[in-house]
LONU-646108 format. One record per residue (C-alpha): chain; residue number from 1; residue in one letter; x, y, z. Coordinates in nm, 2 decimals. Layout:
N
<"A",NUM,"A",<X,Y,Z>>
...
! end
This chain:
312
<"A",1,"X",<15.35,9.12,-12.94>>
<"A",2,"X",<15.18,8.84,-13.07>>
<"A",3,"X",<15.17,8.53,-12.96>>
<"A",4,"X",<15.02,8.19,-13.14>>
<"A",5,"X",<15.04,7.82,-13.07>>
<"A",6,"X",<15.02,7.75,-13.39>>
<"A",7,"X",<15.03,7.33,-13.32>>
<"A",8,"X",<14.70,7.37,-13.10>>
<"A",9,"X",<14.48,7.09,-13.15>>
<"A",10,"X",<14.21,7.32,-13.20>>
<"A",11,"X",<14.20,7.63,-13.33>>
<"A",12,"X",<13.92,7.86,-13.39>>
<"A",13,"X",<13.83,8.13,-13.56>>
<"A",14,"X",<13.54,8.41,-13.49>>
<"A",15,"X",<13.42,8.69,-13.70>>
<"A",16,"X",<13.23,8.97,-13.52>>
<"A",17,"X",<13.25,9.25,-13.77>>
<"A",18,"X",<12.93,9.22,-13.89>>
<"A",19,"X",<12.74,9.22,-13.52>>
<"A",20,"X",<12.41,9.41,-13.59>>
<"A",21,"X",<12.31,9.13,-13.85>>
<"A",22,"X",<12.34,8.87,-13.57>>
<"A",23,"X",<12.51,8.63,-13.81>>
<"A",24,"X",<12.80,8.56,-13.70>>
<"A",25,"X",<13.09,8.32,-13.91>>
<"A",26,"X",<13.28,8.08,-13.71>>
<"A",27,"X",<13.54,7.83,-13.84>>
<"A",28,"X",<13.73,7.54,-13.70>>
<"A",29,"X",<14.03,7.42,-13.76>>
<"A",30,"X",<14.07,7.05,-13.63>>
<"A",31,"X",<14.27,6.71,-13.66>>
<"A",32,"X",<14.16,6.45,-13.90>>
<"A",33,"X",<14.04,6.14,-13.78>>
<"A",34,"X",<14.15,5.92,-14.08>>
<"A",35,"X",<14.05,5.86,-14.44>>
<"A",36,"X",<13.70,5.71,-14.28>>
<"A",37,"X",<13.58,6.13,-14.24>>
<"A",38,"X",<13.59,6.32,-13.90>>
<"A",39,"X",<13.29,6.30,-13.67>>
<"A",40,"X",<13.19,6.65,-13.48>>
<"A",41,"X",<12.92,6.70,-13.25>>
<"A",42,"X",<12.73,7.01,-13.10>>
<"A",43,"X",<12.67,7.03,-12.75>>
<"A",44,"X",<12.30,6.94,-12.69>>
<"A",45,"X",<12.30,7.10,-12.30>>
<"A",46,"X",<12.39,7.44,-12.20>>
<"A",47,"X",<12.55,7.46,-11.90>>
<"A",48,"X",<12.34,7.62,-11.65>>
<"A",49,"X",<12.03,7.50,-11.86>>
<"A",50,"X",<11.79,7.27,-11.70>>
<"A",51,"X",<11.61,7.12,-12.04>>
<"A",52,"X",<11.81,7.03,-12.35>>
<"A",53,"X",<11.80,7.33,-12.60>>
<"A",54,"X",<11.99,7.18,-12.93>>
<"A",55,"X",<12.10,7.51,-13.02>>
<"A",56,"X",<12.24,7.37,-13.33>>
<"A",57,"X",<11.94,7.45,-13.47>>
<"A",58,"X",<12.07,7.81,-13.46>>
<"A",59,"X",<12.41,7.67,-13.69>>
<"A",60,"X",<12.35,7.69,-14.08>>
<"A",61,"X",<12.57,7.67,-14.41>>
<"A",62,"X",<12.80,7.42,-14.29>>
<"A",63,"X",<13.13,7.29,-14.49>>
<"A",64,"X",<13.48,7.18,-14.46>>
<"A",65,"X",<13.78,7.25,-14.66>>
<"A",66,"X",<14.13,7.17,-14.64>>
<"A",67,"X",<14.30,7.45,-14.35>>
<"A",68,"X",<14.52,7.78,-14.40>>
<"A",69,"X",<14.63,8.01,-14.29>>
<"A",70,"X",<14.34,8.24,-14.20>>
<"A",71,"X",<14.00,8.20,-14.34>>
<"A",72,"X",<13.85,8.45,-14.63>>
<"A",73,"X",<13.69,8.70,-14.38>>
<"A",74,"X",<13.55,8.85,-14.64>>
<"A",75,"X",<13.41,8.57,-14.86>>
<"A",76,"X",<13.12,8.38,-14.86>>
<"A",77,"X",<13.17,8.02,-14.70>>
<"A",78,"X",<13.25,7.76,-14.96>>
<"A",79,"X",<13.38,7.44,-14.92>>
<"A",80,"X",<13.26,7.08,-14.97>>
<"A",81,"X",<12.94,6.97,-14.80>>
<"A",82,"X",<12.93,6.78,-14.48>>
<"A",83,"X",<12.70,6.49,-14.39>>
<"A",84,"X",<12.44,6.53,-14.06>>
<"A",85,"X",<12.40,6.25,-13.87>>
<"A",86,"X",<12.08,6.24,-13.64>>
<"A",87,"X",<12.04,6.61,-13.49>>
<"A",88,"X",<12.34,6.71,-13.36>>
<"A",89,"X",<12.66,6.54,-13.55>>
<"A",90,"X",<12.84,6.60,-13.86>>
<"A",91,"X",<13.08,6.35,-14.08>>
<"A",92,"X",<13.34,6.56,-14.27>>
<"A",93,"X",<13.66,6.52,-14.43>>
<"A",94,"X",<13.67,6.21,-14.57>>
<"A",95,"X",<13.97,6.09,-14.76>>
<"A",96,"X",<14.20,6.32,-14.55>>
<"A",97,"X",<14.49,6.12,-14.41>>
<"A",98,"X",<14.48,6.09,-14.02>>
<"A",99,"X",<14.64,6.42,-13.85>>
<"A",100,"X",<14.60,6.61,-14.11>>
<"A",101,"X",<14.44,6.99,-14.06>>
<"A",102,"X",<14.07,6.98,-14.17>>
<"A",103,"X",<13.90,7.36,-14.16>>
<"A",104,"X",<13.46,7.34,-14.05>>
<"A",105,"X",<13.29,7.66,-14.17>>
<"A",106,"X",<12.95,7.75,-14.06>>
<"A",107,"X",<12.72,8.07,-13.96>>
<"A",108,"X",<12.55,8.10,-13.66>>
<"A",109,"X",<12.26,8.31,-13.57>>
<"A",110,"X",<12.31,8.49,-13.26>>
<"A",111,"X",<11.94,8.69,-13.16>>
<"A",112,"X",<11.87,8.50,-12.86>>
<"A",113,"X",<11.92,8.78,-12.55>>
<"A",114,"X",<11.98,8.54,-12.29>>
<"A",115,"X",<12.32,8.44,-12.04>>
<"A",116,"X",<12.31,8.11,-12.19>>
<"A",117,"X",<12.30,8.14,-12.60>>
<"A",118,"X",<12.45,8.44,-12.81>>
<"A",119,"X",<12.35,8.73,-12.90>>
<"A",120,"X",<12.48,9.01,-13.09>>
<"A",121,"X",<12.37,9.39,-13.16>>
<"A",122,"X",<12.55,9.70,-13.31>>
<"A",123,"X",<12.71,9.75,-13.00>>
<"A",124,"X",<12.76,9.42,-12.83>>
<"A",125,"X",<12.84,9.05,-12.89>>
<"A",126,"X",<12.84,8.79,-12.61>>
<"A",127,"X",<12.88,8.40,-12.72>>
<"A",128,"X",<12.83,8.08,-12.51>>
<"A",129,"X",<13.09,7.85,-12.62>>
<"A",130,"X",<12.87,7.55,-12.58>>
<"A",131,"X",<12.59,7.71,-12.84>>
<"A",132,"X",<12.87,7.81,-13.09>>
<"A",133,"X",<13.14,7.56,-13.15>>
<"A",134,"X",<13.13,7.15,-13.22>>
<"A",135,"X",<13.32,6.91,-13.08>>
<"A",136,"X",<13.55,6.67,-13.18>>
<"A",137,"X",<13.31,6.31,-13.10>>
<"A",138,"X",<13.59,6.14,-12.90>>
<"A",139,"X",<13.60,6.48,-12.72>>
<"A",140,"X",<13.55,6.42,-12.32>>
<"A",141,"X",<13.56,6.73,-12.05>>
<"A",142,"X",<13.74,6.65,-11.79>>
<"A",143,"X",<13.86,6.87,-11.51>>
<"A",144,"X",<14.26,6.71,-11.51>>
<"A",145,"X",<14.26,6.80,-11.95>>
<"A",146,"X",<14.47,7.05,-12.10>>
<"A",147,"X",<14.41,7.05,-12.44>>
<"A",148,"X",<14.52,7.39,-12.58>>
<"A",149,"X",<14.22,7.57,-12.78>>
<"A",150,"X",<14.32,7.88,-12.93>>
<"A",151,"X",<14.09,8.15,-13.10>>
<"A",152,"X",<14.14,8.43,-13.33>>
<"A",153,"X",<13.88,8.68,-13.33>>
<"A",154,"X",<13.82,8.93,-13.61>>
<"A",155,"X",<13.63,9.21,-13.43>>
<"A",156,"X",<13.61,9.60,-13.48>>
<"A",157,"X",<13.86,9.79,-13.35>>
<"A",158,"X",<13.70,10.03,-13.11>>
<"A",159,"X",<13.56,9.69,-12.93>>
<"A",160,"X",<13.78,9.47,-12.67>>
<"A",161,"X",<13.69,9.10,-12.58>>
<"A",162,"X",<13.61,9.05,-12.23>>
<"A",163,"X",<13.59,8.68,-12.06>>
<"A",164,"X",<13.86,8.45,-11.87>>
<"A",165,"X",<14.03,8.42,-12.21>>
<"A",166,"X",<14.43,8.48,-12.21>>
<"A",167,"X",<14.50,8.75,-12.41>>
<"A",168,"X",<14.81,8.65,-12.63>>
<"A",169,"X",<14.81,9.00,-12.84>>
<"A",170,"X",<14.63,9.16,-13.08>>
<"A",171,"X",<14.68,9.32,-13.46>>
<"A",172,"X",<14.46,9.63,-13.62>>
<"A",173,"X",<14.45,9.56,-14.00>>
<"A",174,"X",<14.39,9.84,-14.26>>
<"A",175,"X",<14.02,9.83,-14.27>>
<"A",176,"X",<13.97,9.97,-13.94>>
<"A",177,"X",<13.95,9.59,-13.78>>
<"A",178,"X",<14.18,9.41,-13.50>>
<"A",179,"X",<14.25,9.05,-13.50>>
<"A",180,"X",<14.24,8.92,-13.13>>
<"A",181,"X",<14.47,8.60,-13.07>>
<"A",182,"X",<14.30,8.46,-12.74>>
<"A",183,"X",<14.36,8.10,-12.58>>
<"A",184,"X",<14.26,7.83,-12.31>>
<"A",185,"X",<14.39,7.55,-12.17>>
<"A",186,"X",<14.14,7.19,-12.13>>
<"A",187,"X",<13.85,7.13,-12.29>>
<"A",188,"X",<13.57,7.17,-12.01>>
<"A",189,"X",<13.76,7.58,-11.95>>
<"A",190,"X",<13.63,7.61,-12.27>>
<"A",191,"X",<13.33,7.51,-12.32>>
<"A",192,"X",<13.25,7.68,-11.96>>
<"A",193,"X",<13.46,8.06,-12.04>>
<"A",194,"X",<13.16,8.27,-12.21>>
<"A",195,"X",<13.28,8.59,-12.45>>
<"A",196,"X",<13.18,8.92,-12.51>>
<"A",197,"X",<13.29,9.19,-12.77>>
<"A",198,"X",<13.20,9.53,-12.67>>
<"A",199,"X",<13.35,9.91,-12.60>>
<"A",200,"X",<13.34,9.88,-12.22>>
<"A",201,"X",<13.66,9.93,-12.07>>
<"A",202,"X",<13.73,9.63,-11.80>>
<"A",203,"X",<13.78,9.73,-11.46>>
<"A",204,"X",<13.97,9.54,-11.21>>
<"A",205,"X",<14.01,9.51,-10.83>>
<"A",206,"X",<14.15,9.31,-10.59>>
<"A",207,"X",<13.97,9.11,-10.31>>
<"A",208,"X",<14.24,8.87,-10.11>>
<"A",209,"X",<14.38,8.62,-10.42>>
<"A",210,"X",<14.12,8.72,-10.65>>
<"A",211,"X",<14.13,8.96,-10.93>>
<"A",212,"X",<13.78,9.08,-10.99>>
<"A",213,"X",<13.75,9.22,-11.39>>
<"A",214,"X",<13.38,9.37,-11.42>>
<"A",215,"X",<13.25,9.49,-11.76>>
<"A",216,"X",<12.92,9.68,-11.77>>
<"A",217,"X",<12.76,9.70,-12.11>>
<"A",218,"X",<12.36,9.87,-12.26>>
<"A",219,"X",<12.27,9.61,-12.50>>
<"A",220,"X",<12.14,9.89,-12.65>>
<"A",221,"X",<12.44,10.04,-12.70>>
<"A",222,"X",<12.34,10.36,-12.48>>
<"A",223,"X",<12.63,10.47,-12.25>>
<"A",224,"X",<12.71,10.37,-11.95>>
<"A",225,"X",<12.77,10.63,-11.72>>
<"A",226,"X",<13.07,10.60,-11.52>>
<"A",227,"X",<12.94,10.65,-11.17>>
<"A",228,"X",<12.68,10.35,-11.24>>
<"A",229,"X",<12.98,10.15,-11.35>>
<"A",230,"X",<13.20,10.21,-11.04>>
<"A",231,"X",<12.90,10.11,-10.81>>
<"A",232,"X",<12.84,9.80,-10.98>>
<"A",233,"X",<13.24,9.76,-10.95>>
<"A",234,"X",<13.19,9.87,-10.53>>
<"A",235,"X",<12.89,9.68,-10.47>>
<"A",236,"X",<13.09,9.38,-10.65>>
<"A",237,"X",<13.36,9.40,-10.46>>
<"A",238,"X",<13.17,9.44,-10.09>>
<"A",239,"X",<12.95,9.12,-10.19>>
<"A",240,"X",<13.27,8.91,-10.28>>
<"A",241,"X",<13.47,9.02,-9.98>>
<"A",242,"X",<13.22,8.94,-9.75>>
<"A",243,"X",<13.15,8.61,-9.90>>
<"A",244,"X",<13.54,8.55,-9.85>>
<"A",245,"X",<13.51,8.60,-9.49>>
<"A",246,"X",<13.17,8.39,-9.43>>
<"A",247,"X",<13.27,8.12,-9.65>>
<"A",248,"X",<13.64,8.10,-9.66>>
<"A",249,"X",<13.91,8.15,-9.94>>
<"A",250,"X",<13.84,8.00,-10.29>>
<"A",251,"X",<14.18,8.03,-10.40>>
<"A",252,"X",<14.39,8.20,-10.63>>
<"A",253,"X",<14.22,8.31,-10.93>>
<"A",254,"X",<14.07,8.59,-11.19>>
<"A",255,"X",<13.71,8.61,-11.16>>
<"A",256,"X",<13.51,8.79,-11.46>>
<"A",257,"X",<13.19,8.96,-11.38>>
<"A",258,"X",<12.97,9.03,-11.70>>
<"A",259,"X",<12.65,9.28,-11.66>>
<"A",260,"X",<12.40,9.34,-11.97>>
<"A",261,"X",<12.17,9.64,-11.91>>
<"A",262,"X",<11.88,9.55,-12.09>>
<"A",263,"X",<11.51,9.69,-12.15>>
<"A",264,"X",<11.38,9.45,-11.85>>
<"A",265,"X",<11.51,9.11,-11.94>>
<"A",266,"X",<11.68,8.91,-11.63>>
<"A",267,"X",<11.90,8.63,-11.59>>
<"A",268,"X",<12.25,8.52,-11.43>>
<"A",269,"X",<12.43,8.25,-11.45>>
<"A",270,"X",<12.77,8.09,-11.28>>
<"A",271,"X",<13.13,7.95,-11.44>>
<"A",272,"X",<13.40,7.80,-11.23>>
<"A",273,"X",<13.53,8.17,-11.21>>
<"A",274,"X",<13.30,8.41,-11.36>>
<"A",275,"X",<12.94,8.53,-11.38>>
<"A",276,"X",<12.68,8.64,-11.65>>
<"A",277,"X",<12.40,8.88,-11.51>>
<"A",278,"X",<12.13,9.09,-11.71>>
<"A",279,"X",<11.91,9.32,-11.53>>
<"A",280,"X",<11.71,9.65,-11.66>>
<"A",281,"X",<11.91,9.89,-11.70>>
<"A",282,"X",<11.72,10.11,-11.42>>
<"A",283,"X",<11.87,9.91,-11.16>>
<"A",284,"X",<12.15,10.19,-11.22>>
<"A",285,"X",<12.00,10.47,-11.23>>
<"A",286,"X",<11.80,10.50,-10.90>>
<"A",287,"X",<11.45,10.50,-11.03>>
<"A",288,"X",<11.38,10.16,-10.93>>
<"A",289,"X",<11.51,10.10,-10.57>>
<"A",290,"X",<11.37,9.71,-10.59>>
<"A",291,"X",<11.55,9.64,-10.93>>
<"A",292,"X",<11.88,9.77,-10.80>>
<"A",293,"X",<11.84,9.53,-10.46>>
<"A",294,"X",<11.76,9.25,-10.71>>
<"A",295,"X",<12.08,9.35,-10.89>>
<"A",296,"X",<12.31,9.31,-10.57>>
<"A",297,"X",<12.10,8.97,-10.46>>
<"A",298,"X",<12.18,8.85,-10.83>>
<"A",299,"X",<12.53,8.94,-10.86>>
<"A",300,"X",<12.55,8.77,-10.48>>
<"A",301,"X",<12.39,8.47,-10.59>>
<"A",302,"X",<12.63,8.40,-10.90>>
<"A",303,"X",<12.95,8.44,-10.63>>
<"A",304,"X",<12.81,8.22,-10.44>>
<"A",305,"X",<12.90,7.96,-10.70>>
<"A",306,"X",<13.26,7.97,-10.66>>
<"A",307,"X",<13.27,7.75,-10.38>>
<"A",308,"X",<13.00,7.49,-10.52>>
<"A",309,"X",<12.98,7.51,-10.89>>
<"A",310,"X",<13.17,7.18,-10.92>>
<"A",311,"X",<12.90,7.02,-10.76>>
<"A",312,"X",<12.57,7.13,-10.88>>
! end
């Protein structure tokens, strides 16, 4: 069954189906300001960055068009040119009554292997919403909004999307593709709820109120083997239970755990309820005793962050 607010405020769109380029086409649809043109900006900071990174410099062939239904997957983006203003804002839309539905299209290039941009490969696609999406300018994050955001997600169909998303259903289409209808509610949940695309199969436990979903994934798009998987999930699931008992009960929640195997690259970083870590992938397989201690102290580190992310 599928599900769609179809009235959201904002409602994006996401095509992965051509990964192993690492051009990736996004489009937003959005409320007019007013006849005056409709002002979006792209988030300068990361979160979890400590300099400002301006990844709009990884945004190119921007336009805007009048919204429908679904965008032309399979065309090239056309549209009417938008204006930049300074580094990081847009005009757009001008001479569309206030309210109406305006559409942003735009590519992103998504090669940078790191927990805070995107990246994508044949076999895996992760996104930071902060380096892929603008923002309405009279956008603020605050913790008490609920703006609903939905997205719809054009993926392949052997892949699943993994992240703090609600899943609101899914369609496979003829050409061997599934369109995933995903949503969240508030502004800052969004720009803080990171996204992957891969063939890993969640796994879930239970520690207390928390429901722990852990996806393991090569960036390589070697295997995983399923013994490495369920000690990451065991080792997981110690770390957090013991955290529980020395620091007290977070709450009620669903807390996604992310790891990229890589070729050596490391990295981690928090959300309110979730975790991105990357660590060489032979912190799994026993040849490196010291890389799989640094994998545990990593994934430890990130938990840590439920109880004081608010306030660093």
């Amino acid at each position: 069954m599928v599900t769609v607010m179809a009235d959201a405020p904002i409602h994006l769109w996401l095509d992965v189906t051509d990964a192993a380029s690492a051009r990736i086409r996004c489009w937003m649809d959005v409320e007019a300001s007013g006849p005056e043109g409709t002002v979006m900006a792209f988030p300068r900071w990361i979160p979890g960055s400590y300099v400002i990174r301006d990844p709009v410099r990884m945004v190119r062939d921007l336009c805007w068009s009048s919204s429908s239904e679904q965008p032309p997957w399979d065309e090239r983006l056309d549209g009417s040119p938008v204006k930049r203003i300074g580094i990081n804002r847009l005009l757009m839309g001008e001479g569309q009554p206030k309210g109406s539905r305006i559409r942003l299209g735009y590519e992103i290039i998504a090669d940078e292997l790191s927990v805070r941009t995107n990246h994508a490969t044949h076999a895996h696609a992760f996104f930071s919403q902060a380096a892929t999406w603008w923002l309405p300018r009279e956008a603020v994050l605050d913790r008490e909004d609920t703006t609903p955001i939905i997205l719809t997600a054009r993926h392949p169909t052997r892949w699943v999307p993994f992240g703090s998303w609600n899943s609101d259903g899914c369609e496979v289409l003829e050409d061997e593709t599934t369109l995933s209808h995903l949503s969240i509610s508030g502004l800052e949940n969004w720009m803080d709820s990171p996204l992957s695309f891969s063939e890993a199969t969640p796994i879930s436990r239970t520690v207390g109120d928390i429901t722990l979903e852990v996806t393991v994934v090569d960036i390589g798009g070697a295997p995983v083997r399923s013994d490495h998987v369920k000690k990451v999930c065991d080792d997981a699931e110690r770390i957090l239970a013991q955290q529980v008992t020395d620091l007290g009960d977070p709450g009620e929640g669903r807390y996604t755990l992310l790891l990229v195997l890589t070729n050596g690259e490391r990295g981690g970083l928090e959300h309110r309820w979730g975790q991105v870590s990357m660590m060489g992938r032979t912190a799994l397989t026993g040849a490196d005793p010291v890389k799989a201690m640094d994998l545990q102290s990593l994934i430890s580190h990130e938990f840590t962050h439920l109880w004081n992310v608010r306030n660093l």
